[in-house]
MOPAC internal coordinates of N, CA, C and O (Angstrom, degrees):
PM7 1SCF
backbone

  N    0.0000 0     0.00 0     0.00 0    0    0    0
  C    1.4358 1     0.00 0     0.00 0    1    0    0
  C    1.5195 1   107.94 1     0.00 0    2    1    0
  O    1.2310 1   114.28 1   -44.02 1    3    2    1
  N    1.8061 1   128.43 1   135.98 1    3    2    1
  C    0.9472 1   130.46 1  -158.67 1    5    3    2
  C    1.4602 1   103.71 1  -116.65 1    6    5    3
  O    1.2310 1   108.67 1   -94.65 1    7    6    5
  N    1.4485 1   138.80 1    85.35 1    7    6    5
  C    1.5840 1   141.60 1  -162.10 1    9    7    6
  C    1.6934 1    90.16 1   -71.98 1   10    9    7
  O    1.2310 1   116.79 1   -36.22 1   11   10    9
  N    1.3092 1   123.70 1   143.78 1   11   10    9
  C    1.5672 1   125.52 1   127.44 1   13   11   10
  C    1.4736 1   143.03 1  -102.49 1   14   13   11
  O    1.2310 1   113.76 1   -50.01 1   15   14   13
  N    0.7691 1   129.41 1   129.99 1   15   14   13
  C    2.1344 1   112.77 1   169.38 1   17   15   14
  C    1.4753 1   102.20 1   -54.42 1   18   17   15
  O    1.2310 1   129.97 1   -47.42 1   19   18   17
  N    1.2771 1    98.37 1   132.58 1   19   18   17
  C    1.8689 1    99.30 1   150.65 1   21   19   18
  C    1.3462 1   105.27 1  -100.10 1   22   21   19
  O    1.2310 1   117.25 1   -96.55 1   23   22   21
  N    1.5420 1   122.85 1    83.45 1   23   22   21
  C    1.0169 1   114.91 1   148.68 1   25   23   22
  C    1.8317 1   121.62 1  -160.20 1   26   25   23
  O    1.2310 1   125.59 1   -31.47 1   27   26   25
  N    1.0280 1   106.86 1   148.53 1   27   26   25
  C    1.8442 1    96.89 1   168.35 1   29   27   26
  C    1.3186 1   140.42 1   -26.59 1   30   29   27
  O    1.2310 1   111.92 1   -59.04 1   31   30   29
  N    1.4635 1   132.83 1   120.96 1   31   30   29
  C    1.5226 1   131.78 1  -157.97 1   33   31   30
  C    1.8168 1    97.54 1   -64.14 1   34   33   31
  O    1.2310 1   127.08 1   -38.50 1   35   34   33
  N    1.5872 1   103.98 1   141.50 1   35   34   33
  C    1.4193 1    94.93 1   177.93 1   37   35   34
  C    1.0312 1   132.03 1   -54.42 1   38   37   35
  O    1.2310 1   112.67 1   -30.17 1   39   38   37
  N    1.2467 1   131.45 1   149.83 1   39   38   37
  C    1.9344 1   112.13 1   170.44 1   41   39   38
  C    1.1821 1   111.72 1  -100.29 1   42   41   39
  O    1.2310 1   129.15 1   -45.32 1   43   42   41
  N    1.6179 1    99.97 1   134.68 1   43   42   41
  C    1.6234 1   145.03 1  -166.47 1   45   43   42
  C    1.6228 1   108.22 1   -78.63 1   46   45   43
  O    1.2310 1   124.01 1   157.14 1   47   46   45
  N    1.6400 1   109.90 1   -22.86 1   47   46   45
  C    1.2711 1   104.01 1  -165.04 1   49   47   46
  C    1.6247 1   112.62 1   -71.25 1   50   49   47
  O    1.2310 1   111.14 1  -174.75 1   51   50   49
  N    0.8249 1   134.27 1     5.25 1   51   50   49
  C    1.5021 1   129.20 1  -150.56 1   53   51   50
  C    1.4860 1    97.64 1  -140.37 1   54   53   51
  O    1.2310 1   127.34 1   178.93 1   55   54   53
  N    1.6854 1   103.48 1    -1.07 1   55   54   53
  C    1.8838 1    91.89 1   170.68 1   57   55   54
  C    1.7470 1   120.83 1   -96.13 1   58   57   55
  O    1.2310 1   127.52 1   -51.66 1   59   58   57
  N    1.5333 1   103.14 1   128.34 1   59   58   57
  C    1.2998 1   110.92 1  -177.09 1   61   59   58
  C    1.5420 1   107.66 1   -35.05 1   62   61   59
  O    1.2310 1   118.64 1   -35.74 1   63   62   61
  N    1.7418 1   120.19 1   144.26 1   63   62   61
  C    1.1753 1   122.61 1   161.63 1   65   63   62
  C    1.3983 1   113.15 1   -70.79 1   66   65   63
  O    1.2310 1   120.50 1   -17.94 1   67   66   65
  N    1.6418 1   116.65 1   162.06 1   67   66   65
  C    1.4401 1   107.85 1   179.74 1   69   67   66
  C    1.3437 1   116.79 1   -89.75 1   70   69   67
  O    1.2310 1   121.52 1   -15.74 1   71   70   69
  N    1.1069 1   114.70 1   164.26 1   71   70   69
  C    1.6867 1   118.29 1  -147.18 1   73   71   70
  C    1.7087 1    82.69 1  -123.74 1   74   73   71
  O    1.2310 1   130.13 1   -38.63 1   75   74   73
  N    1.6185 1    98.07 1   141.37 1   75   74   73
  C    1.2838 1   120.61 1   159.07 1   77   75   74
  C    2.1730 1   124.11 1   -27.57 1   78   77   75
  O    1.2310 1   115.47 1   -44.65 1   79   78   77
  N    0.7385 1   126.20 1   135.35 1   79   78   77
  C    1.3751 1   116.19 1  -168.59 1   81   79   78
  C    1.4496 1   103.39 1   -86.39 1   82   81   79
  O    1.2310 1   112.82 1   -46.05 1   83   82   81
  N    1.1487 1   131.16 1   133.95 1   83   82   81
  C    1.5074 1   143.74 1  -171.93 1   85   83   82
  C    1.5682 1   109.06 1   -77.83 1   86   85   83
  O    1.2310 1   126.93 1   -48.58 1   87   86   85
  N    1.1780 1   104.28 1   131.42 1   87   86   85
  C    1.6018 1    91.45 1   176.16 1   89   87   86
  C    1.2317 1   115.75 1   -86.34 1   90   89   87
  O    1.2310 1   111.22 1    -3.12 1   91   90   89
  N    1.4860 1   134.13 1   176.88 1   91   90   89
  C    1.4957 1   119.49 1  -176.22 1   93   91   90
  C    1.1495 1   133.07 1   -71.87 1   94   93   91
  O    1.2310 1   120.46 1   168.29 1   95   94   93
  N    1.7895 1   116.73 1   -11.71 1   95   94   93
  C    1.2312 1   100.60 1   150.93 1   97   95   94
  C    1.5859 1   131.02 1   -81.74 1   98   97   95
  O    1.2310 1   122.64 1   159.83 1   99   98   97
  N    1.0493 1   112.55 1   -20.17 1   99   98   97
  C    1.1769 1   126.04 1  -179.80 1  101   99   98
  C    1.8718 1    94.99 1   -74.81 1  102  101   99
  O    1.2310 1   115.04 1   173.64 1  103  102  101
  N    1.0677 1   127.02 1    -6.36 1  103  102  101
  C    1.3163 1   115.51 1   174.32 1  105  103  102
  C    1.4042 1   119.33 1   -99.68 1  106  105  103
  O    1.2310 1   125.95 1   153.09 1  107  106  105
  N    1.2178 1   106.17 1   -26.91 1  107  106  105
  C    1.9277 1   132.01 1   162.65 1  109  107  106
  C    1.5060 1    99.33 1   -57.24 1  110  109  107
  O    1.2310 1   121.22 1   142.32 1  111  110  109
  N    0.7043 1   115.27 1   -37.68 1  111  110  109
  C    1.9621 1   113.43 1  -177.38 1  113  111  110
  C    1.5106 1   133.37 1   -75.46 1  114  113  111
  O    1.2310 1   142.02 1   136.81 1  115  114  113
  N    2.0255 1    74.84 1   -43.19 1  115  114  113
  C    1.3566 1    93.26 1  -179.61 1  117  115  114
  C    1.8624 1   111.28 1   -51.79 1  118  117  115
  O    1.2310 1   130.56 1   139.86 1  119  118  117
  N    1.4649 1    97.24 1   -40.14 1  119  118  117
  C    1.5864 1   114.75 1  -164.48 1  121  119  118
  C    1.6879 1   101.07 1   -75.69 1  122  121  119
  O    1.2310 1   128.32 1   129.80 1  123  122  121
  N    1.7664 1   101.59 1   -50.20 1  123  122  121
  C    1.5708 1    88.36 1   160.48 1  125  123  122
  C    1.6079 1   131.34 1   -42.06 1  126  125  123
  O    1.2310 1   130.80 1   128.48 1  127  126  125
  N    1.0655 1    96.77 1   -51.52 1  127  126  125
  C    1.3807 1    96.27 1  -173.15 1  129  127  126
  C    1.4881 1   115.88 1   -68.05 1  130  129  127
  O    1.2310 1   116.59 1   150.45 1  131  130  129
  N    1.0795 1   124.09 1   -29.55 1  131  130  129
  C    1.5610 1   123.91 1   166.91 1  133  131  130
  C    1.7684 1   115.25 1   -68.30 1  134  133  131
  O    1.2310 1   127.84 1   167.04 1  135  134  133
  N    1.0947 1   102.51 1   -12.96 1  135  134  133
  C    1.5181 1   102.89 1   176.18 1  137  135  134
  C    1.6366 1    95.75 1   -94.23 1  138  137  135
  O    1.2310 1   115.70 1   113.35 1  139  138  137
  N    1.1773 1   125.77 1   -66.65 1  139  138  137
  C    1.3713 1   119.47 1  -166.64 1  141  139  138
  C    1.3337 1   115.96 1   -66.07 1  142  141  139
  O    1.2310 1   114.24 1   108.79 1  143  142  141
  N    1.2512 1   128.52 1   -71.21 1  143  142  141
  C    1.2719 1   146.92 1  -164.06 1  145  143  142
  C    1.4890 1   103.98 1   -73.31 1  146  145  143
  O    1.2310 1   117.88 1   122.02 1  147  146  145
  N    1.5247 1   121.65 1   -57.98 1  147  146  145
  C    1.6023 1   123.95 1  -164.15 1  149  147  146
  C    1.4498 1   136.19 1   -30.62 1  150  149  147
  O    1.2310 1   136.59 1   153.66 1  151  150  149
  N    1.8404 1    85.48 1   -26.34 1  151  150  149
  C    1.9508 1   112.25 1   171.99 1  153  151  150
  C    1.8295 1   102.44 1   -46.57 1  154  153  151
  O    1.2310 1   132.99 1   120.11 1  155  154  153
  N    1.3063 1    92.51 1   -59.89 1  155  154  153
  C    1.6254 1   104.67 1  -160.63 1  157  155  154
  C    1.3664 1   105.64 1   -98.64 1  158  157  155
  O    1.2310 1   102.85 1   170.60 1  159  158  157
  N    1.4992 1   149.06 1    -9.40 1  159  158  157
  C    1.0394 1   127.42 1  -146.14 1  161  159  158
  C    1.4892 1    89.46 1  -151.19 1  162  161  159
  O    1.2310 1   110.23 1   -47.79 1  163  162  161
  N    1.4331 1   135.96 1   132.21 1  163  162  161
  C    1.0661 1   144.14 1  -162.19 1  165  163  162
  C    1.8271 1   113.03 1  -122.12 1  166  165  163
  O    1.2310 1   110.47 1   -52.70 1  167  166  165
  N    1.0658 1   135.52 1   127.30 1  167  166  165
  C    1.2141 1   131.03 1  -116.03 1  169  167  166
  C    1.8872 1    92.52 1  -138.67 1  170  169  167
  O    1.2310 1   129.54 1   175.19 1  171  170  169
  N    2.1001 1    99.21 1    -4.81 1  171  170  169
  C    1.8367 1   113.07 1   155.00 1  173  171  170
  C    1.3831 1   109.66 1   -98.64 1  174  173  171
  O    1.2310 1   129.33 1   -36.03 1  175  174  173
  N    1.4351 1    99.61 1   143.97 1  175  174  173
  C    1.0204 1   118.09 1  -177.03 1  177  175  174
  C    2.1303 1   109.78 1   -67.96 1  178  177  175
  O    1.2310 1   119.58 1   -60.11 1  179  178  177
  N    1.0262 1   118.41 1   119.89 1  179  178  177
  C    1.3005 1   152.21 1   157.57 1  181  179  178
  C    1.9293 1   109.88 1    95.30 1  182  181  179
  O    1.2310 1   126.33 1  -140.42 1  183  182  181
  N    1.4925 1   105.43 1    39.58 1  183  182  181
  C    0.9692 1   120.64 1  -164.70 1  185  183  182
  C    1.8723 1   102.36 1  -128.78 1  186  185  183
  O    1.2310 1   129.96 1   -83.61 1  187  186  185
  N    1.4293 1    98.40 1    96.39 1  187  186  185
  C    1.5051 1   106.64 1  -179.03 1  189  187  186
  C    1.7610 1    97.67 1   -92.54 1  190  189  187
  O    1.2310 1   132.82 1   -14.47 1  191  190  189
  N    1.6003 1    92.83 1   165.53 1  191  190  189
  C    1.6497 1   115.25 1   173.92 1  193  191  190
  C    1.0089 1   107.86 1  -146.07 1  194  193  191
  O    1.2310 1    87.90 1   100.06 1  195  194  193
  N    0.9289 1   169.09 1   -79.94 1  195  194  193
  C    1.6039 1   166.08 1   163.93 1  197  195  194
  C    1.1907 1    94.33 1   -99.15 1  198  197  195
  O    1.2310 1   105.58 1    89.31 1  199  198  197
  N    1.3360 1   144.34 1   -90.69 1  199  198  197
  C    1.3582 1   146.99 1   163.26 1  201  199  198
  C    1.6021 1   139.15 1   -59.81 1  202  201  199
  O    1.2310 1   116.72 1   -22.49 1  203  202  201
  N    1.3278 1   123.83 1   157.51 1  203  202  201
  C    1.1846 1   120.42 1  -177.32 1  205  203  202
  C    1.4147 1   111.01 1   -42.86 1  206  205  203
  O    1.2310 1   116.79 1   -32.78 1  207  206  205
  N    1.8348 1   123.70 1   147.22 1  207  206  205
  C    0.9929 1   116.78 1   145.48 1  209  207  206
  C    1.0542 1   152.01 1   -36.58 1  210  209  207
  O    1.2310 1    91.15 1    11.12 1  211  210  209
  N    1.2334 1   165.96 1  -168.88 1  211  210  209
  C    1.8374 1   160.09 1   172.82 1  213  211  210
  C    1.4116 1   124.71 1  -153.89 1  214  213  211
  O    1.2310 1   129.37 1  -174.91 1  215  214  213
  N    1.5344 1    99.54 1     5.09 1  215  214  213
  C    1.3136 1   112.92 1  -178.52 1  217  215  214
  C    2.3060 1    90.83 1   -77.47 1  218  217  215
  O    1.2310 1   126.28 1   -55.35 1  219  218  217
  N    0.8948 1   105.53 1   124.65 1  219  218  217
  C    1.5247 1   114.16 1  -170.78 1  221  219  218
  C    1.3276 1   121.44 1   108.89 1  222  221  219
  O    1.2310 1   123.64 1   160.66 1  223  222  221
  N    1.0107 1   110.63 1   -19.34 1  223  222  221
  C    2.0460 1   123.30 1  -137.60 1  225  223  222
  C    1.7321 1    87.62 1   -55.96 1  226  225  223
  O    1.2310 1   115.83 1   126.58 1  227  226  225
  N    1.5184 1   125.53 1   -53.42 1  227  226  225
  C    1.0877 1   155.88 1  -153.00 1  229  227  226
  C    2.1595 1    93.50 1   -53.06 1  230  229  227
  O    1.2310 1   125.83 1   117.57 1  231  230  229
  N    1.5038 1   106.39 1   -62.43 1  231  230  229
  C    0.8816 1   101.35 1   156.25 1  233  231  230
  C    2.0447 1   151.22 1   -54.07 1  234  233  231
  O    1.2310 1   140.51 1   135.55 1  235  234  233
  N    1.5873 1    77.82 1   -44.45 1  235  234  233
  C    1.8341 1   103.72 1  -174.32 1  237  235  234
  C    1.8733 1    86.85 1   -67.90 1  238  237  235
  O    1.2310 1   113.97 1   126.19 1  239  238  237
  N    1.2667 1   129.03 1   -53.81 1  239  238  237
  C    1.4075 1   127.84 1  -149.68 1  241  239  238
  C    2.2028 1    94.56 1   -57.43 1  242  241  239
  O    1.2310 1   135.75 1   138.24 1  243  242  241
  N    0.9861 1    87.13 1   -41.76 1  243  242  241
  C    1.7315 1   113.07 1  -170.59 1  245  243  242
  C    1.8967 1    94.96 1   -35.37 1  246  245  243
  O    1.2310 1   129.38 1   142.87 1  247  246  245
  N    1.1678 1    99.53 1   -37.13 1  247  246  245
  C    1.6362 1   109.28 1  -150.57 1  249  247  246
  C    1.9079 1   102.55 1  -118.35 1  250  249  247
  O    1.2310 1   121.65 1   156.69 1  251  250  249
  N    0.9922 1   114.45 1   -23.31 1  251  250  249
  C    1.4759 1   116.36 1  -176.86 1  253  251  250
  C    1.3205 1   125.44 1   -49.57 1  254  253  251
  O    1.2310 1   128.08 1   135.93 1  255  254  253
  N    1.5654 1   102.05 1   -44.07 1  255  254  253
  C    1.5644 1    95.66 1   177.76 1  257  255  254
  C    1.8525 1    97.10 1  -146.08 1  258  257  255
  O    1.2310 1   131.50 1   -51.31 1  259  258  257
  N    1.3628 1    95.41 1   128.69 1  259  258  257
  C    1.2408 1    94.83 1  -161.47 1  261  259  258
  C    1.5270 1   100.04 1   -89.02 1  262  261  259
  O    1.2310 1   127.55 1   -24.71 1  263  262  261
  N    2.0446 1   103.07 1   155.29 1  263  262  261
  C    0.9997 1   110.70 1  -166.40 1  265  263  262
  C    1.8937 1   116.12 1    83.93 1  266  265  263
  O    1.2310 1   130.32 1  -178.83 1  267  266  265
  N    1.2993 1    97.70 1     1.17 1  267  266  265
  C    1.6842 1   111.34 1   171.08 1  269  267  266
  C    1.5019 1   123.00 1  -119.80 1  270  269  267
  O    1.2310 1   127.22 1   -75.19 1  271  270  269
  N    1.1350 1   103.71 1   104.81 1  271  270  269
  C    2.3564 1    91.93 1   172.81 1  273  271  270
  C    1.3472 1    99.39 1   -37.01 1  274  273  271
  O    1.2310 1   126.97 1     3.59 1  275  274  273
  N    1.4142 1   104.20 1  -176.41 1  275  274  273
  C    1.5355 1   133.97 1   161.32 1  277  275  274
  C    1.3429 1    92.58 1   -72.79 1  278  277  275
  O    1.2310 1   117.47 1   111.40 1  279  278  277
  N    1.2211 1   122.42 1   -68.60 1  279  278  277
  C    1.4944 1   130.12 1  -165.11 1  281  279  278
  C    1.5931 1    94.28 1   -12.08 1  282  281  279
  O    1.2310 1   132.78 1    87.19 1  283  282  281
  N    1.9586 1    92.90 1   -92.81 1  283  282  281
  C    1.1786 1   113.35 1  -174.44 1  285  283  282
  C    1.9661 1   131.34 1   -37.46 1  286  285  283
  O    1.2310 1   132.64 1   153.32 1  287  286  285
  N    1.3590 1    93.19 1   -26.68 1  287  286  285
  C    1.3923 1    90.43 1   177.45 1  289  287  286
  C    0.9933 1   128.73 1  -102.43 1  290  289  287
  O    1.2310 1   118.37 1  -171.69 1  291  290  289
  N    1.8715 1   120.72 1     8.31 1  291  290  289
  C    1.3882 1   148.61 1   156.55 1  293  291  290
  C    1.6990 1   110.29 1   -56.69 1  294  293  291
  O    1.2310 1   124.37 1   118.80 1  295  294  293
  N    1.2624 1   109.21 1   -61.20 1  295  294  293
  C    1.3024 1   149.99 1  -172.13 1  297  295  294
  C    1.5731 1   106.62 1   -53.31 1  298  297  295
  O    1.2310 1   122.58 1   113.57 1  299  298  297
  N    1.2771 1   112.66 1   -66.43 1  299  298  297
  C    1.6562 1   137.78 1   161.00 1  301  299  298
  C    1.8642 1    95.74 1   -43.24 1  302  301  299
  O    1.2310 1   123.23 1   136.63 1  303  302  301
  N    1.0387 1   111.40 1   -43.37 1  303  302  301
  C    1.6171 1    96.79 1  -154.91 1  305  303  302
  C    0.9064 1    92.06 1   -76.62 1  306  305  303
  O    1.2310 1   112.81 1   114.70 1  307  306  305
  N    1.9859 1   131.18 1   -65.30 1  307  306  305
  C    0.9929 1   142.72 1  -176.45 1  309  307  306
  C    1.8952 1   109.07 1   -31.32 1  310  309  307
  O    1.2310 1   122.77 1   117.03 1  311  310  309
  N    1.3857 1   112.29 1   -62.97 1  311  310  309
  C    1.6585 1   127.05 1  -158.08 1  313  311  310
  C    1.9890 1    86.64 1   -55.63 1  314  313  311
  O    1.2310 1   125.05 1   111.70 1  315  314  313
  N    1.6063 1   107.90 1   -68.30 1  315  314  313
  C    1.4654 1   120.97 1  -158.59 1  317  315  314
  C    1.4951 1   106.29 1  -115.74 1  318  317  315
  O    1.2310 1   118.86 1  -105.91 1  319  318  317
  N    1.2502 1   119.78 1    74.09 1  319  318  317
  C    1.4438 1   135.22 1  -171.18 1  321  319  318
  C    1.2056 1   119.10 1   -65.50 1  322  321  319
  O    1.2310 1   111.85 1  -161.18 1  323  322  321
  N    1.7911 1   132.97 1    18.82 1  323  322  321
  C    1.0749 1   156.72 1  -170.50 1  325  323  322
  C    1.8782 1   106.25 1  -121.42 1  326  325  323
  O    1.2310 1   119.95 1   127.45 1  327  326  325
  N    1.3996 1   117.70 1   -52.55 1  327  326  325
  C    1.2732 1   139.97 1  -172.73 1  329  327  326
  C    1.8271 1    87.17 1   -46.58 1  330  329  327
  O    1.2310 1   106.51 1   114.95 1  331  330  329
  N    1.0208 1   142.68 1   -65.05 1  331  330  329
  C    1.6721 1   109.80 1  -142.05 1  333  331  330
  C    2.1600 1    79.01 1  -135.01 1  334  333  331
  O    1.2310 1   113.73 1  -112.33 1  335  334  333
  N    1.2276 1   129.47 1    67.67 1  335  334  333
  C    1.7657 1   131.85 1   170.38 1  337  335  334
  C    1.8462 1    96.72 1   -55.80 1  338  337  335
  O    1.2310 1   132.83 1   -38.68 1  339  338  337
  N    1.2570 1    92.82 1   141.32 1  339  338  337
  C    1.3901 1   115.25 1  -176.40 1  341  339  338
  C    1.8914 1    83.34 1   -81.23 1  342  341  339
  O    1.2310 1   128.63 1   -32.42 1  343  342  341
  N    0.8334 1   100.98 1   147.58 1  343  342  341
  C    1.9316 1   118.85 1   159.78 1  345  343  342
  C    2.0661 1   103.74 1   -67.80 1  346  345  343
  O    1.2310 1   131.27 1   -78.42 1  347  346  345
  N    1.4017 1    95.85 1   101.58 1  347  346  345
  C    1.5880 1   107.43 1   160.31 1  349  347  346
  C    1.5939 1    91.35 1    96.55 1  350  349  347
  O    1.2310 1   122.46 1  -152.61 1  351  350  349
  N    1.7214 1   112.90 1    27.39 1  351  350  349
  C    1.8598 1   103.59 1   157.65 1  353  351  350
  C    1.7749 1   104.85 1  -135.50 1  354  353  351
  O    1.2310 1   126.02 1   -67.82 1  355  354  353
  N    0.6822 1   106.04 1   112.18 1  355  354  353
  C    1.6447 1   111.16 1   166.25 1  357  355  354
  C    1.5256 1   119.41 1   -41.68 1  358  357  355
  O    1.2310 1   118.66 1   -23.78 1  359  358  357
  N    1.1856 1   120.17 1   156.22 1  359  358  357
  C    1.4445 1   106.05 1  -173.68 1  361  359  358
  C    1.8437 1   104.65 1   -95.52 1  362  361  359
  O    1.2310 1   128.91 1  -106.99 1  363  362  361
  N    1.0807 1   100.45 1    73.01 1  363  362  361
  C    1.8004 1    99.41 1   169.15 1  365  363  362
  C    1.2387 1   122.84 1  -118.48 1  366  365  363
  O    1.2310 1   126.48 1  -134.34 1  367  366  365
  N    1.4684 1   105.14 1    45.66 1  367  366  365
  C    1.5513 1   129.15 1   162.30 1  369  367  366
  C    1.8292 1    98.43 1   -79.11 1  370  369  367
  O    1.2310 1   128.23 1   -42.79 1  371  370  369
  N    1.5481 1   101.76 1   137.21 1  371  370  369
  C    1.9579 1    87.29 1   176.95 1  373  371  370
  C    1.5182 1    99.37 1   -99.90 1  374  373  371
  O    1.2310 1   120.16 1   -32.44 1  375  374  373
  N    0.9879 1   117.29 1   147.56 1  375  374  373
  C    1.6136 1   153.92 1  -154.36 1  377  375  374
  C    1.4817 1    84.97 1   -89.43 1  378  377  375
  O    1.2310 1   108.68 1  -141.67 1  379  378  377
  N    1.6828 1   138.79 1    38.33 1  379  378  377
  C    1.7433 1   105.15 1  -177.66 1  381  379  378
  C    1.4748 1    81.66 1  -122.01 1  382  381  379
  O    1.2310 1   107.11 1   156.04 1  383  382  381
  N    1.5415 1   141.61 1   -23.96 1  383  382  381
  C    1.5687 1   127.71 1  -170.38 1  385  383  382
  C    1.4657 1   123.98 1   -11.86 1  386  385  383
  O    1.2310 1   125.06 1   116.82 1  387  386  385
  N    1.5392 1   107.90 1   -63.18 1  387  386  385
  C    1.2140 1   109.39 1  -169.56 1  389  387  386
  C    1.5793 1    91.74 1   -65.33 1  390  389  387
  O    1.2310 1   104.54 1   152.86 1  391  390  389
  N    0.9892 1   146.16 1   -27.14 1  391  390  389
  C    1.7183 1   104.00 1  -178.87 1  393  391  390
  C    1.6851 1   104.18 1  -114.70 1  394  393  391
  O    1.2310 1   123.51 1  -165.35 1  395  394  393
  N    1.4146 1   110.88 1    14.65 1  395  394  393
  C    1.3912 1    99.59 1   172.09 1  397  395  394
  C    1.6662 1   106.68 1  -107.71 1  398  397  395
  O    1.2310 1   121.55 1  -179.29 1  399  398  397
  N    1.1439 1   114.64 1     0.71 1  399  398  397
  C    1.6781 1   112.70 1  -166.61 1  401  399  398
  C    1.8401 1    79.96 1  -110.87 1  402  401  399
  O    1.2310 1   119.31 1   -25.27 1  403  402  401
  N    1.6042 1   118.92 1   154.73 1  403  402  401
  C    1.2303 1   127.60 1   171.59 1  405  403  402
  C    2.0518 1    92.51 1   -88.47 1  406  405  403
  O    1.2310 1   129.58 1   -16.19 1  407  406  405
  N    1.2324 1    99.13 1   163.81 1  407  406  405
  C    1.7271 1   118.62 1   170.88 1  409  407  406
  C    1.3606 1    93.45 1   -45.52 1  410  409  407
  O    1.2310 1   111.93 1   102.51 1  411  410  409
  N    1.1950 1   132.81 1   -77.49 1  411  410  409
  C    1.5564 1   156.41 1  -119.39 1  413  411  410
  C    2.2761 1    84.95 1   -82.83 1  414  413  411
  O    1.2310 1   134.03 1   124.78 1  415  414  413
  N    1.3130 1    90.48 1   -55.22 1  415  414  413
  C    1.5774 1    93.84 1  -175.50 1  417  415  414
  C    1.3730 1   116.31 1   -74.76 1  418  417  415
  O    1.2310 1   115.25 1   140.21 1  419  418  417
  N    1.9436 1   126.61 1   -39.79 1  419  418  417
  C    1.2420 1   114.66 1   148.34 1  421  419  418
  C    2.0719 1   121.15 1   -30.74 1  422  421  419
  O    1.2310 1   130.59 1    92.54 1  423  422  421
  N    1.3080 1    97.17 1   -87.46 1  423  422  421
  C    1.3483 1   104.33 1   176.59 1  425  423  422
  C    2.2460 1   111.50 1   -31.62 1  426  425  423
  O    1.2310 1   124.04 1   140.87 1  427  426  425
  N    0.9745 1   109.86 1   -39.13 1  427  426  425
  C    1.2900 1   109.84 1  -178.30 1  429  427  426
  C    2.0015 1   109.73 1   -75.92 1  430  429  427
  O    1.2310 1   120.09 1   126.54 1  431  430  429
  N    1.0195 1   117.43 1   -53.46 1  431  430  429
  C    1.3984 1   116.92 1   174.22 1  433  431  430
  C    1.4846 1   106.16 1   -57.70 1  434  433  431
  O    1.2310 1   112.07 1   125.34 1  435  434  433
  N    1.8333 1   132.55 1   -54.66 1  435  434  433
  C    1.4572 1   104.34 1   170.47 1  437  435  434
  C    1.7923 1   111.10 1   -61.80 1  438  437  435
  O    1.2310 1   120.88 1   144.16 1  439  438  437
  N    0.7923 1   115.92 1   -35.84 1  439  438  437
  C    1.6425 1    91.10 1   171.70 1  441  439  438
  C    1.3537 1   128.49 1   -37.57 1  442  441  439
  O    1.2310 1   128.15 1   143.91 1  443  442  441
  N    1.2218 1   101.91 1   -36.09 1  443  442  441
  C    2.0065 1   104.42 1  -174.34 1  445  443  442
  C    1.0812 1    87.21 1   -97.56 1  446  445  443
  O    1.2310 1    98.74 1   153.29 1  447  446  445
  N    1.3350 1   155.78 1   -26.71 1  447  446  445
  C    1.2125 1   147.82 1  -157.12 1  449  447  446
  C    1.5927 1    93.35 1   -81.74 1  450  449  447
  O    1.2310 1   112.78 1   149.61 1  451  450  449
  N    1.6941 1   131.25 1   -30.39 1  451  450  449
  C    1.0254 1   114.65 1  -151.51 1  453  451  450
  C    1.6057 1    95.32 1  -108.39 1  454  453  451
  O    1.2310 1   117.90 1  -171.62 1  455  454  453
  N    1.5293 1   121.60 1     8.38 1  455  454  453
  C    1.3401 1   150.14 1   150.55 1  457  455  454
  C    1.6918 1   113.08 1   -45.84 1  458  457  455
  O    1.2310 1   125.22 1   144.55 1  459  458  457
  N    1.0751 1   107.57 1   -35.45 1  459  458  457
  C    1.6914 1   133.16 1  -169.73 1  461  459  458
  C    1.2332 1   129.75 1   -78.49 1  462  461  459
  O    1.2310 1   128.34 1  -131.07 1  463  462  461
  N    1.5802 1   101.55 1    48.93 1  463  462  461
  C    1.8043 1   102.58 1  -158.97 1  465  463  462
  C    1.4624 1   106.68 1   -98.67 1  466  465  463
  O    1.2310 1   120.10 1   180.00 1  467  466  465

């Protein structure tokens, strides 16, 4: 017996492309970062929550302040969340990361963060 749908093939246009595979630290971060940050910081592109989005950051950080990696200016934002304010966000990031995030989980969230191009 030969069943058909009567209906229109789904549309494809609107499905995310597949994304590069994360390595495991970059997958530790990823999860960090949805626990810490995810409240405030939105990870689609032109979609704020308390703070700027981060969908790009990976790129934008590259270029922000010249004479700085991404690395470094990930790092800076995170440590002193006042040092480099996006235009149209207030600084109500709290200033405790560096002693509330461990090394291992800092270093792991810019990893995915630098995933974010």
């Amino acid at each position: 017996m030969l069943l058909a749908a009567c209906s229109t093939p789904p549309d494809t246009s609107q499905v995310a492309e597949p994304t590069a595979e994360l390595s495991a630290q970059e997958e530790q971060g990823k999860r960090a970062f949805s626990q810490y940050c995810g409240a405030c910081h939105s990870i689609v592109g032109d979609t704020s929550i308390v703070g700027p989005s981060m969908a790009g950051i990976a790129t934008r950080a590259e270029t922000r302040i010249e004479g700085m990696s991404a690395h470094d200016y990930l790092i800076e934002s995170i440590l002193d969340p006042g040092a480099y304010l996006v235009p149209g966000f207030d600084n109500l990031m709290p200033s405790t990361w560096g002693t509330t995030l461990t090394g291992e989980q800092m270093d792991a969230i810019i990893a995915f963060m630098l995933t974010l191009k």
